[in-house]
MIDOSE-1310 file (N, C-alpha, C; in nm, 2 decimals, decimal comma, always signed):
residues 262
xxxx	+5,24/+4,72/+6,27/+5,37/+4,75/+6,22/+5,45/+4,62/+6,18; +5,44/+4,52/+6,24/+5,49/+4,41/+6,23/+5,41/+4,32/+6,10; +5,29/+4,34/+6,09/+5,25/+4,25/+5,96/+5,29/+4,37/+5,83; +5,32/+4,49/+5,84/+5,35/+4,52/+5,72/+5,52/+4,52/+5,69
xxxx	+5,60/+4,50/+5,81/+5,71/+4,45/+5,77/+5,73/+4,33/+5,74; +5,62/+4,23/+5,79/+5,62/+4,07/+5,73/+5,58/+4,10/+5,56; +5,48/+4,20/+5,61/+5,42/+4,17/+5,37/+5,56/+4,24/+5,32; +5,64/+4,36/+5,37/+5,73/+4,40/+5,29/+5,89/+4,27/+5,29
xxxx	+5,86/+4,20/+5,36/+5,97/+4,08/+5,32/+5,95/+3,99/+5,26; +5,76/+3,95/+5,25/+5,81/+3,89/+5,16/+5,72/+3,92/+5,01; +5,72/+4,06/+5,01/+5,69/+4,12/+4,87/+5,86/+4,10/+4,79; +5,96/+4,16/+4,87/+6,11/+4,10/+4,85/+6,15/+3,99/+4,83
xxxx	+6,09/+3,89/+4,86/+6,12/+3,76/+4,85/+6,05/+3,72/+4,74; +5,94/+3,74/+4,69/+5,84/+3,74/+4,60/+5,92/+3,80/+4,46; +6,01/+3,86/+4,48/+6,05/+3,96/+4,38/+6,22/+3,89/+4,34; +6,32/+3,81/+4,44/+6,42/+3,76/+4,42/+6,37/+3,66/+4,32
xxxx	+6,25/+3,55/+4,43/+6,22/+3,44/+4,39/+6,22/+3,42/+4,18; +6,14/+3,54/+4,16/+6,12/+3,55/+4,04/+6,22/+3,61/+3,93; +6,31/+3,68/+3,99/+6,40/+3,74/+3,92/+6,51/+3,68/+3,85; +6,54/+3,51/+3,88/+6,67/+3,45/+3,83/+6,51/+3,37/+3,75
xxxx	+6,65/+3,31/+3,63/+6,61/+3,21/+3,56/+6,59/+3,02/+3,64; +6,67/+3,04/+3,67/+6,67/+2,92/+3,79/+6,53/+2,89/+3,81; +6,45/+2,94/+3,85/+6,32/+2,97/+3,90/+6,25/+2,88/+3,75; +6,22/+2,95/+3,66/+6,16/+2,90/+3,53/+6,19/+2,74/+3,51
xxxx	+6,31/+2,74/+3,53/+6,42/+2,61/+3,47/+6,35/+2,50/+3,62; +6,36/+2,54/+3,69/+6,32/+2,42/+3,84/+6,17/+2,38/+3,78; +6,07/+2,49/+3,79/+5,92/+2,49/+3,73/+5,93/+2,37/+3,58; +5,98/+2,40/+3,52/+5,96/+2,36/+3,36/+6,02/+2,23/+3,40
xxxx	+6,17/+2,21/+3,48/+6,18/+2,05/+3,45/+6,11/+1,97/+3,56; +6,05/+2,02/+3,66/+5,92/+1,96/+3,74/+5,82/+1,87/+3,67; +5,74/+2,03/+3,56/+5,65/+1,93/+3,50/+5,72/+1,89/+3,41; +5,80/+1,87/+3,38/+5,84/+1,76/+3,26/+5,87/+1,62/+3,33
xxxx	+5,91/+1,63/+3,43/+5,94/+1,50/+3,52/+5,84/+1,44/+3,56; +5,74/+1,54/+3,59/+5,60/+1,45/+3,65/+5,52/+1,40/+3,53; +5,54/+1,44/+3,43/+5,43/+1,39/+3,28/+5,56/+1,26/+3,30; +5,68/+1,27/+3,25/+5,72/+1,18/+3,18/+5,70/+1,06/+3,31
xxxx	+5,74/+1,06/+3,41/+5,72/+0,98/+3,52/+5,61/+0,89/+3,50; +5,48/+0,98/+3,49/+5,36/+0,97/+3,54/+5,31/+0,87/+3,41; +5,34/+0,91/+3,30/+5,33/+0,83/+3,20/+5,37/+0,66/+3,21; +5,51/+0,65/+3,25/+5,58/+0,52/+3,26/+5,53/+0,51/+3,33
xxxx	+5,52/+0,52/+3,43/+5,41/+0,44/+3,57/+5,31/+0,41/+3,50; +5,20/+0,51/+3,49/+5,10/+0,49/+3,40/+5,04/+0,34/+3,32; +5,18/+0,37/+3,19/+5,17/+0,28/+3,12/+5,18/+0,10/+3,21; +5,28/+0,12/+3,28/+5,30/+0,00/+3,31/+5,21/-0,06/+3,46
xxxx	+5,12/+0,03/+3,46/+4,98/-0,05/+3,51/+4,90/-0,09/+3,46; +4,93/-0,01/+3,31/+4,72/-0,03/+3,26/+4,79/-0,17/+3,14; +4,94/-0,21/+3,18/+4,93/-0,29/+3,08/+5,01/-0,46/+3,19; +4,98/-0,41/+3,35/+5,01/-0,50/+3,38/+4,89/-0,61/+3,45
xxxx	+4,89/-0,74/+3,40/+4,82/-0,90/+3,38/+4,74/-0,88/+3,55; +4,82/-0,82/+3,64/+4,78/-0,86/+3,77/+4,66/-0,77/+3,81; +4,71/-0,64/+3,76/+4,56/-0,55/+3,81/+4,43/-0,59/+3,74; +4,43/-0,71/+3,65/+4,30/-0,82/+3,63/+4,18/-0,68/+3,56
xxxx	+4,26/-0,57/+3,49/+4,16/-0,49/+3,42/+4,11/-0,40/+3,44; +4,14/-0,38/+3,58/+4,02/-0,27/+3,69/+4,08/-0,15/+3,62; +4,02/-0,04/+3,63/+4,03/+0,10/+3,58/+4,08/+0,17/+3,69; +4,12/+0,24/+3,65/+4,19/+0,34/+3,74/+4,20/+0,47/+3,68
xxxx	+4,21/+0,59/+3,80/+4,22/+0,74/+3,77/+4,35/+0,75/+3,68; +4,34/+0,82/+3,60/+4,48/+0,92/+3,58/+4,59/+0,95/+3,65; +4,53/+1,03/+3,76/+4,58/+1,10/+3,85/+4,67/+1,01/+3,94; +4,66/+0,88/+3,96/+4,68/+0,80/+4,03/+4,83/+0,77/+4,02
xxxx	+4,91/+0,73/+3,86/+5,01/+0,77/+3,87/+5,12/+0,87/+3,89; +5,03/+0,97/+3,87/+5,07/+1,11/+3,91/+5,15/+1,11/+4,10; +5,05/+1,08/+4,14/+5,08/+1,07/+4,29/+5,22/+1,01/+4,31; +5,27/+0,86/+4,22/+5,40/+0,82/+4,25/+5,54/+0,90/+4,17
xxxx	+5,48/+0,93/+4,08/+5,54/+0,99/+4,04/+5,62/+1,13/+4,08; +5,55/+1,20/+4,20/+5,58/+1,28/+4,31/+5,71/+1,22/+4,35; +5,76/+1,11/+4,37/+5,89/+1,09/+4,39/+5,99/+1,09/+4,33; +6,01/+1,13/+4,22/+6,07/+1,13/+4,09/+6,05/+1,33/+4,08
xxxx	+5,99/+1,41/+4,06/+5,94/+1,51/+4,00/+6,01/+1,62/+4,16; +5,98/+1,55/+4,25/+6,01/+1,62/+4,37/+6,14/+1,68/+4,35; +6,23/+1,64/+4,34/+6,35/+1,67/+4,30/+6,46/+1,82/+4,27; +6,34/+1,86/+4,12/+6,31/+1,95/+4,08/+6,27/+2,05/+4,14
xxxx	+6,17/+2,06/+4,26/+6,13/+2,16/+4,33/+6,19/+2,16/+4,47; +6,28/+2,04/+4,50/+6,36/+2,10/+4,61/+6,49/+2,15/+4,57; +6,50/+2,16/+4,43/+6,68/+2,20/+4,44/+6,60/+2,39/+4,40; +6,47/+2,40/+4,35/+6,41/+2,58/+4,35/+6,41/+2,60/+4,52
xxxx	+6,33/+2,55/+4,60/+6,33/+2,57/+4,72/+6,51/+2,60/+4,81; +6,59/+2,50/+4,75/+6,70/+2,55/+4,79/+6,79/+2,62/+4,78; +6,79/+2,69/+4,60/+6,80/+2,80/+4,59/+6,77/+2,95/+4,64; +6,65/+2,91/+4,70/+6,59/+3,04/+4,76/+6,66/+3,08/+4,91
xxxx	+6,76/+2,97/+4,96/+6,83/+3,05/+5,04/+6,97/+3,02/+5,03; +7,03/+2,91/+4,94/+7,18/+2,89/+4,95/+7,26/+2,96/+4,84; +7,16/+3,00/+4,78/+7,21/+3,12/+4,66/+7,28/+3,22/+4,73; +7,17/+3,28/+4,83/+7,20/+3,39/+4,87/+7,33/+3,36/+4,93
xxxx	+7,35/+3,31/+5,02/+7,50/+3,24/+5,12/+7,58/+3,28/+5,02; +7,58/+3,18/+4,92/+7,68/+3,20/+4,82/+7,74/+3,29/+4,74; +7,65/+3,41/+4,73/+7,66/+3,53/+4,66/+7,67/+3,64/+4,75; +7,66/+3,60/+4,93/+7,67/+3,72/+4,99/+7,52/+3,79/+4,98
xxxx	+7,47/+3,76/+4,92/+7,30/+3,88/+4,94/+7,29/+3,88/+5,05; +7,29/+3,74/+5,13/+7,22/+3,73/+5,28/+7,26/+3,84/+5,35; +7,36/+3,89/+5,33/+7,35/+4,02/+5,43/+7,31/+4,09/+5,39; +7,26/+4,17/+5,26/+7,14/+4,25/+5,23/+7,02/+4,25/+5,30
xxxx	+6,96/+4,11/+5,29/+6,82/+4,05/+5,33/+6,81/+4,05/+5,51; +6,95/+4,04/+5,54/+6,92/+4,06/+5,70/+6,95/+4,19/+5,77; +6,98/+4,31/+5,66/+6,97/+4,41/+5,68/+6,83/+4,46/+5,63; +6,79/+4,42/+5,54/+6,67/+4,46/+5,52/+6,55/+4,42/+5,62
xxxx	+6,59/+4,25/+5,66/+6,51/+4,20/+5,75/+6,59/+4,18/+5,91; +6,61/+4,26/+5,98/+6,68/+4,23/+6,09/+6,68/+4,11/+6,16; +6,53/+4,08/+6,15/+6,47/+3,98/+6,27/+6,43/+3,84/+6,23; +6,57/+3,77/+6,23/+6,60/+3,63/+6,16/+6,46/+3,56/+6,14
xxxx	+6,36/+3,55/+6,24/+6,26/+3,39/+6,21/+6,11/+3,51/+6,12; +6,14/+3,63/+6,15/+6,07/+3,72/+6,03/+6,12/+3,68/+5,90; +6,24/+3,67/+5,89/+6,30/+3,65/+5,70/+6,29/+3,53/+5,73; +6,27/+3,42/+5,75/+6,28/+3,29/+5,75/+6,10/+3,24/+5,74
xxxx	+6,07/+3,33/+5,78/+5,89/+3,30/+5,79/+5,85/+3,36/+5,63; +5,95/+3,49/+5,60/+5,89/+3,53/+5,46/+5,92/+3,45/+5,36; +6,00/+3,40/+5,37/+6,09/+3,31/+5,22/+5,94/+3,20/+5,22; +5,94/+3,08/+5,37/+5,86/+3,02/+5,37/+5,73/+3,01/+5,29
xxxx	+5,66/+3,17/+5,37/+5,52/+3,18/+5,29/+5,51/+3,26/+5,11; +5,67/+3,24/+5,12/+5,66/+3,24/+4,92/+5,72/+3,13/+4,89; +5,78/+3,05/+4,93/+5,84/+2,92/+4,89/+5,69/+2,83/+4,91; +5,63/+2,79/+4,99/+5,52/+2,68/+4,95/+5,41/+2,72/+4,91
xxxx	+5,35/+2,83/+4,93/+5,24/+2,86/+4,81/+5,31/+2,88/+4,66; +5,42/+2,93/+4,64/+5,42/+2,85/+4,50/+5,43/+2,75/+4,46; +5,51/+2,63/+4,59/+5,53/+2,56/+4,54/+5,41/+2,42/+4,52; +5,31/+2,48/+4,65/+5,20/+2,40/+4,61/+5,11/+2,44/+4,45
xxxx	+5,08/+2,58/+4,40/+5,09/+2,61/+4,28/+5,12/+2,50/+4,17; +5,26/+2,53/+4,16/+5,34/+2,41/+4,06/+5,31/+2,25/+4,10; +5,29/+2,24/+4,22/+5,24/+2,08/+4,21/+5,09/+2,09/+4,14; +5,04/+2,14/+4,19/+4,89/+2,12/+4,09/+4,87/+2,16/+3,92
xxxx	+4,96/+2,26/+3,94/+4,96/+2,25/+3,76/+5,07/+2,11/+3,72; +5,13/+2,10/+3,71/+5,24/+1,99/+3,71/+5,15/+1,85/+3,69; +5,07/+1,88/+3,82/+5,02/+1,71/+3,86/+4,91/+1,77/+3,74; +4,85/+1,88/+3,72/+4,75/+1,87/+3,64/+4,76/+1,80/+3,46
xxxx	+4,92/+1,85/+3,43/+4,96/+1,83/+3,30/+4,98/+1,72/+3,30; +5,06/+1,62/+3,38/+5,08/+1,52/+3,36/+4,95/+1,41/+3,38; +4,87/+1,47/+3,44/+4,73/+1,36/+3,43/+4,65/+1,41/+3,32; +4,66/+1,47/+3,27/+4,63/+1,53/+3,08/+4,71/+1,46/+3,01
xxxx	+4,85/+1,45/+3,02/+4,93/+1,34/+2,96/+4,89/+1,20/+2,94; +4,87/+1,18/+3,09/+4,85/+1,04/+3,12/+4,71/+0,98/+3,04; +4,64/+1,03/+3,08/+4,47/+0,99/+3,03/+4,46/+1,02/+2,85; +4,49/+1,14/+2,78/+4,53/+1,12/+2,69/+4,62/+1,02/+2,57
xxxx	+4,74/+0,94/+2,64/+4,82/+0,86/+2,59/+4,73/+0,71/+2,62; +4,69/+0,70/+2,74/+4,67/+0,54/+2,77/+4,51/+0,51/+2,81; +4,42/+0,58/+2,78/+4,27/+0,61/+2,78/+4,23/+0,53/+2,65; +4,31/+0,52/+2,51/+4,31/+0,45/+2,40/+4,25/+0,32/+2,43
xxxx	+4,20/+0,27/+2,34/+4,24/+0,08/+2,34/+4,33/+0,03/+2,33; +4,42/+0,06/+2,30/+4,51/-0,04/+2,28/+4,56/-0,09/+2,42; +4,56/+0,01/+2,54/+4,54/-0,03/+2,70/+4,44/-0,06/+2,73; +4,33/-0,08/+2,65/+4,19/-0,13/+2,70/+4,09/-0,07/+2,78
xxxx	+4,18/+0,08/+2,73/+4,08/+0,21/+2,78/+4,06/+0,20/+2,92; +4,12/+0,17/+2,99/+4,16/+0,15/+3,15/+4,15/+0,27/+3,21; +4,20/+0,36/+3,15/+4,26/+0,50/+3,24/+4,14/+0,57/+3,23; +4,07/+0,62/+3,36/+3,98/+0,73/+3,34/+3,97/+0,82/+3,41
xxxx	+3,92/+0,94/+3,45/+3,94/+1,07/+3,45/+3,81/+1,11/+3,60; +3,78/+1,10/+3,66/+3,66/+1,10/+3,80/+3,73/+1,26/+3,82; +3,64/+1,33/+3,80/+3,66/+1,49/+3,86/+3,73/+1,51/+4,03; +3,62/+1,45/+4,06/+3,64/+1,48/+4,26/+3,78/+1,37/+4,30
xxxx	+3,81/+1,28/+4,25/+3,95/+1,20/+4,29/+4,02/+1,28/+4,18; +4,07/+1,35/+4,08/+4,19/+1,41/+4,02/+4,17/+1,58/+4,13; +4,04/+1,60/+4,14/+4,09/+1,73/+4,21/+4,11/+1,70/+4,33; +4,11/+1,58/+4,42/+4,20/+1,58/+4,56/+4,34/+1,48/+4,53
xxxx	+4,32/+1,47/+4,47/+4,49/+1,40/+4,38/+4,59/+1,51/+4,38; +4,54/+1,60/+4,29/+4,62/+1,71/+4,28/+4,66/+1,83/+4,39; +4,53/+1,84/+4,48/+4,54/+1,89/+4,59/+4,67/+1,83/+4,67; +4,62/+1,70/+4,72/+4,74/+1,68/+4,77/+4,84/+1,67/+4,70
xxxx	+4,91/+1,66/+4,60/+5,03/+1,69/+4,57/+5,10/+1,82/+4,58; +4,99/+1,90/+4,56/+5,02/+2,09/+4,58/+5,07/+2,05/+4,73; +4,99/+2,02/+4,84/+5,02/+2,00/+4,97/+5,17/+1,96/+4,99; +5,16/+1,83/+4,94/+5,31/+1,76/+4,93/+5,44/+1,85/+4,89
xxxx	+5,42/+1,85/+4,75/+5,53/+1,98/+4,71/+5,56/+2,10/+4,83; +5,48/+2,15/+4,88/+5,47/+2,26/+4,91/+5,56/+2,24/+5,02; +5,49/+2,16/+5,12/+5,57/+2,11/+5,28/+5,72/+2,05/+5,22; +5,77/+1,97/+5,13/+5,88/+1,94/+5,15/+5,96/+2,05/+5,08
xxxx	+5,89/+2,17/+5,00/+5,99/+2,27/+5,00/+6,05/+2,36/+5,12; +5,94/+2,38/+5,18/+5,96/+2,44/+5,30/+6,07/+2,40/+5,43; +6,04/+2,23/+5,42/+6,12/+2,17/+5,51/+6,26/+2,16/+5,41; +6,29/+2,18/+5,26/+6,40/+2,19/+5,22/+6,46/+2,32/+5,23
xxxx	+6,33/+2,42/+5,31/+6,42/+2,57/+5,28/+6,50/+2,57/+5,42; +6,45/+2,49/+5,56/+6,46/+2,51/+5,69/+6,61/+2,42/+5,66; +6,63/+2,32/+5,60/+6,77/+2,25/+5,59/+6,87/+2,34/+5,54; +6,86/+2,41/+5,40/+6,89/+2,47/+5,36/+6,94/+2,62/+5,44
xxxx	+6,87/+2,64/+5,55/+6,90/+2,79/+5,63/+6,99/+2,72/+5,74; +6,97/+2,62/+5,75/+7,12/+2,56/+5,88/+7,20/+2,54/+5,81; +7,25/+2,44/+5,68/+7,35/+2,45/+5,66/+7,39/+2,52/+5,53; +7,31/+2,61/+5,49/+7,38/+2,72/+5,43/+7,46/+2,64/+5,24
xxxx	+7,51/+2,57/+5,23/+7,57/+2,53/+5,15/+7,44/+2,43/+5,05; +7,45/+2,46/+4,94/+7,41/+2,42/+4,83/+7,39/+2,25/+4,81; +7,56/+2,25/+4,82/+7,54/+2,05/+4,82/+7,51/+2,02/+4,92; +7,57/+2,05/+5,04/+7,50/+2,00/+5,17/+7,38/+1,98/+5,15
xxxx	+7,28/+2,10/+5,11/+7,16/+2,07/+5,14/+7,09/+1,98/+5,06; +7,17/+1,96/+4,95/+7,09/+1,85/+4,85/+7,11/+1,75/+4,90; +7,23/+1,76/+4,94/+7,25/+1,56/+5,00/+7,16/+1,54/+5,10; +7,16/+1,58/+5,23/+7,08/+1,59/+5,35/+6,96/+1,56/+5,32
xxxx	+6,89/+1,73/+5,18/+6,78/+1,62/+5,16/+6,74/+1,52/+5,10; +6,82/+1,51/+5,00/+6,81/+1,35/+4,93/+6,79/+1,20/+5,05; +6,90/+1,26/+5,13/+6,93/+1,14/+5,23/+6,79/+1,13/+5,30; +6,73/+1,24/+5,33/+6,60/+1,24/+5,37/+6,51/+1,15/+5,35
xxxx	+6,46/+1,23/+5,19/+6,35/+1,15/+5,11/+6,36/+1,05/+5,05; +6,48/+1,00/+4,99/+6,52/+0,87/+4,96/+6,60/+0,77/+5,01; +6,73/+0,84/+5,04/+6,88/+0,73/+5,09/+6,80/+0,68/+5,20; +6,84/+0,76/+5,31/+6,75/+0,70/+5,44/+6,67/+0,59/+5,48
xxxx	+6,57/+0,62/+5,42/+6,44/+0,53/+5,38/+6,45/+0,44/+5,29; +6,52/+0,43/+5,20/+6,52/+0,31/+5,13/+6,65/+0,21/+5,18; +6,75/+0,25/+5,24/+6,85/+0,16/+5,32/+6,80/+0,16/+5,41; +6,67/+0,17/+5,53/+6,61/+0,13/+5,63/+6,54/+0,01/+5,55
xxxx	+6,46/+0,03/+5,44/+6,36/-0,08/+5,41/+6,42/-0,20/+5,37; +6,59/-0,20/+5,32/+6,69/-0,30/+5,29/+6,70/-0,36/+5,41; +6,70/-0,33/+5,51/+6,73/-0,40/+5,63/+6,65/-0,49/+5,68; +6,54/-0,50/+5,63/+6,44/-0,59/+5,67/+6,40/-0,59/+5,81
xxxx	+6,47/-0,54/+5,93/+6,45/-0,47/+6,09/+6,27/-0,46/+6,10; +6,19/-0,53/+6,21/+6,05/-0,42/+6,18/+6,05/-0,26/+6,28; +6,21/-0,27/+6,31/+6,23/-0,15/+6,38/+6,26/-0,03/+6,27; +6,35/-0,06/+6,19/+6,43/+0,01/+6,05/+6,30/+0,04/+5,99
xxxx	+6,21/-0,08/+6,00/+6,10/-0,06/+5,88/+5,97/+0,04/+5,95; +5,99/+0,05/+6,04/+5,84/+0,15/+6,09/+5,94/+0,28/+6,10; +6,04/+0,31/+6,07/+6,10/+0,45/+6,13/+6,13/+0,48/+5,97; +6,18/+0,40/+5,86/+6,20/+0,42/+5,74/+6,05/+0,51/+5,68
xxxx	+5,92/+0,40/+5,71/+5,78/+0,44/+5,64/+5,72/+0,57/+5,71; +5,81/+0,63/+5,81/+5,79/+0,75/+5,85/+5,83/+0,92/+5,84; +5,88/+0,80/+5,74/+6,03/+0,97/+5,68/+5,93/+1,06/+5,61; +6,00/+1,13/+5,50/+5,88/+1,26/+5,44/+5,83/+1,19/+5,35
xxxx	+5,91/+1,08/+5,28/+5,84/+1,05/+5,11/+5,75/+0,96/+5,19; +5,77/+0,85/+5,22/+5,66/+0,77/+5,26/+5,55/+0,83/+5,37; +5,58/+0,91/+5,42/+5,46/+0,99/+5,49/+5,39/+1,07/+5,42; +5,41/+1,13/+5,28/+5,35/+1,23/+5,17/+5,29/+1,10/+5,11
xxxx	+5,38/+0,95/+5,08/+5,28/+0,90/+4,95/+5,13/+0,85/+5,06; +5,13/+0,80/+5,20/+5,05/+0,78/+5,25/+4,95/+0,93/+5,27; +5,01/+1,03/+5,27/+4,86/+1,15/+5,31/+4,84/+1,14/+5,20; +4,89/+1,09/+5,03/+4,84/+1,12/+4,88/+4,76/+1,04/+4,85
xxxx	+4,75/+0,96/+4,93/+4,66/+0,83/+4,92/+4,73/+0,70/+4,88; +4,85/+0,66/+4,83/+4,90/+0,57/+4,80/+4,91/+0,48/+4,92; +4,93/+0,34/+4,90/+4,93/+0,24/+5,00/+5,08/+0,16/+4,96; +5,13/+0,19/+4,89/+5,22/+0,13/+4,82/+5,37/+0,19/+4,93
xxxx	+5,47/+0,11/+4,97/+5,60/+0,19/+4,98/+5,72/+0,13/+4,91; +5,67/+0,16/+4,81/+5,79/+0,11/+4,70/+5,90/-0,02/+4,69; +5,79/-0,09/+4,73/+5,88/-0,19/+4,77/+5,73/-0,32/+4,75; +5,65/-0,27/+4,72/+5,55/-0,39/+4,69/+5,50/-0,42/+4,81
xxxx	+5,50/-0,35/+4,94/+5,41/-0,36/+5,07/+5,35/-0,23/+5,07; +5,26/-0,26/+5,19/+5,19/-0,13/+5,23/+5,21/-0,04/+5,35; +5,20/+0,09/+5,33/+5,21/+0,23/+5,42/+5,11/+0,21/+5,55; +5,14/+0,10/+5,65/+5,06/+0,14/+5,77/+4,97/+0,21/+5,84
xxxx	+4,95/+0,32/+5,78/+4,85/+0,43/+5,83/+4,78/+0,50/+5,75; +4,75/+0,58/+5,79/+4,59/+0,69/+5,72/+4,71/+0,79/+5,67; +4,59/+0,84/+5,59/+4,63/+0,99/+5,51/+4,66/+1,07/+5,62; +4,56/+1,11/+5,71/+4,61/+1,26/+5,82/+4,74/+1,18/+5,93
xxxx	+4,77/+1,09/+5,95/+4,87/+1,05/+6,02/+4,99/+1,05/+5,88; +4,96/+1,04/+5,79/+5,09/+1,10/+5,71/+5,11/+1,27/+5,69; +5,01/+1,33/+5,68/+4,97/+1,44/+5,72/+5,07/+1,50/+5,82; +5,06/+1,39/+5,95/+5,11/+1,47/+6,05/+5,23/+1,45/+6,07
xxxx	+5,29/+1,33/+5,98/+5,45/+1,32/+6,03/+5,53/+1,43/+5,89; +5,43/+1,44/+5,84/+5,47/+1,52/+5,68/+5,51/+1,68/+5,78; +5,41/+1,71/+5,78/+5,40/+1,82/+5,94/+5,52/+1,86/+6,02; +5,55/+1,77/+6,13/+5,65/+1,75/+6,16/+5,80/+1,71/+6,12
xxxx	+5,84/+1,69/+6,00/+5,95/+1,70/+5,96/+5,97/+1,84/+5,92; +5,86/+1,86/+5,87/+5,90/+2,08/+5,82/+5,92/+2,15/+5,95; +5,85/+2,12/+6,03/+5,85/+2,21/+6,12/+6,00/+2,18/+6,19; +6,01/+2,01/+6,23/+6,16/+2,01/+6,26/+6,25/+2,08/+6,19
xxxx	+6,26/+2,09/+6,05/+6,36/+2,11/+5,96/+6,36/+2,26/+5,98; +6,23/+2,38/+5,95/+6,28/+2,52/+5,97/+6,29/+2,57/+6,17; +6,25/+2,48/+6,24/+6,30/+2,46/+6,36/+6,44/+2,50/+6,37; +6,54/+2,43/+6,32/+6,69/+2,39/+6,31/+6,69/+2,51/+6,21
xxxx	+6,70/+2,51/+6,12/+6,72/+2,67/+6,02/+6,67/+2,76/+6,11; +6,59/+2,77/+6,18/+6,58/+2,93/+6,24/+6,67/+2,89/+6,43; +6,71/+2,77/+6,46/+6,81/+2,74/+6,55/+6,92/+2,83/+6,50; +7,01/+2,79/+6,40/+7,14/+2,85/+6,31/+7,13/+2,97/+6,32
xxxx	+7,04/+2,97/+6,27/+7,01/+3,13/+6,17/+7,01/+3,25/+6,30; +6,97/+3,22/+6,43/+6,96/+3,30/+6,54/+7,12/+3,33/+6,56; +7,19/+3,15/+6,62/+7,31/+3,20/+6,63/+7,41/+3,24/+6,58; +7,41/+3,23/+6,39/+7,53/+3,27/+6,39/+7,47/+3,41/+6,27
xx	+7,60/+3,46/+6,24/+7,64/+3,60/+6,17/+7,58/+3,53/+6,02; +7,53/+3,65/+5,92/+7,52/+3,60/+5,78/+7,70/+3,59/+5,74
């Protein structure tokens, strides 16, 4: 009885998700952000003196460019619950769904399987972008295309997208409000972490390379933390602090969400 009231919440949720335009508009300027991103990055490896010529995937830009493109799929992800707040539905949805971490579990498993979805097509178009534009000579035909590294390229980015929507739907269900949640998560994935790495601290700087972005660009494979050093650890140890921020984050949204009224 209970898994067909789980599929019937989030057949519902499946069905809001889709029904605003918002939805199209987050999707479309995603991939537009990750081509255009992925390109300028792109470009300005295969044309920089230091990388001494070596070739490199496609896809590769793609991965940084996840921090740029992200953006876009967390302000869809936060739509999927601060709309509602704002329009009052939520008390439809908690009449319909009585049992708070049931509607919070359904939004979830339609918020990151789509949103891992759109990272992969996204990450797919923009490494079609990329390889097409800078694959030429005039870059020296640098950029190239390896099947099994663009399809775990892409994979993890579906992965990436996915978990920081989720952890932006759990921010989003505590504090309810629209900007709030943008800022919070901005402060998250960027502010945070990049005024830690200003500090120069090696305390600032191992708790900064732990946040969500630099724990996604390490499980994506990047070694880079934006700053011209490297990400101290493995992929599955980014993996797992990537892990634990979502789970922290819908932890705290389904904390709220118990105690107070829609």
């Amino acid at each position: 009885m209970r898994v067909t009231e789980l599929g019937q919440a989030i057949g519902a949720e499946w069905t809001k998700l889709w029904s605003v335009r918002s939805t199209w508009w987050c999707l479309a300027g995603a991939t537009a952000l990750m081509a255009v991103s992925a390109l300028t990055l792109g470009g300005a490896t295969a044309m920089d003196p230091l990388r001494g010529g070596i070739r490199f995937p496609a896809s590769e830009p793609v991965v940084s460019a996840t921090s740029f493109a992200q953006f876009a799929l967390v302000a869809l992800a936060m739509l999927a619950v601060t709309s509602e707040y704002a329009s009052g539905g939520i008390r439809a949805t908690l009449q319909a769904t009585p049992v708070r971490g049931r509607m919070l579990a359904a939004k979830a498993l339609v918020v990151g399987p789509v949103m891992a979805v759109a990272g992969v097509a996204s990450g797919g178009v923009a490494t079609a972008v990329v390889f097409l534009a800078l694959s030429a000579e005039v870059f020296g035909g640098r950029v190239v295309l390896p099947p099994a590294q663009v399809a775990l390229d892409l994979l993890r980015v579906g992965v990436f997208f996915a978990l920081v929507s989720v952890m932006t739907l759990g921010v989003g269900t505590a504090i309810r409000s629209a900007a709030g949640t943008l800022t919070v998560v901005f402060m998250l994935l960027m502010g945070v972490p990049l005024m830690l790495l200003t500090t120069g601290g090696e305390a600032a700087l191992a708790v900064s390379l732990r946040m969500p972005l630099f724990a996604g660009l390490a499980f994506m494979g990047s070694t880079d933390n934006l700053t011209g050093g490297p990400i101290p650890y493995s992929a599955g140890e980014g993996l797992a602090w990537l892990l634990a921020w979502t789970a922290a984050a819908l932890a705290a949204g389904h904390a709220v969400l118990r105690r107070r009224d829609a």
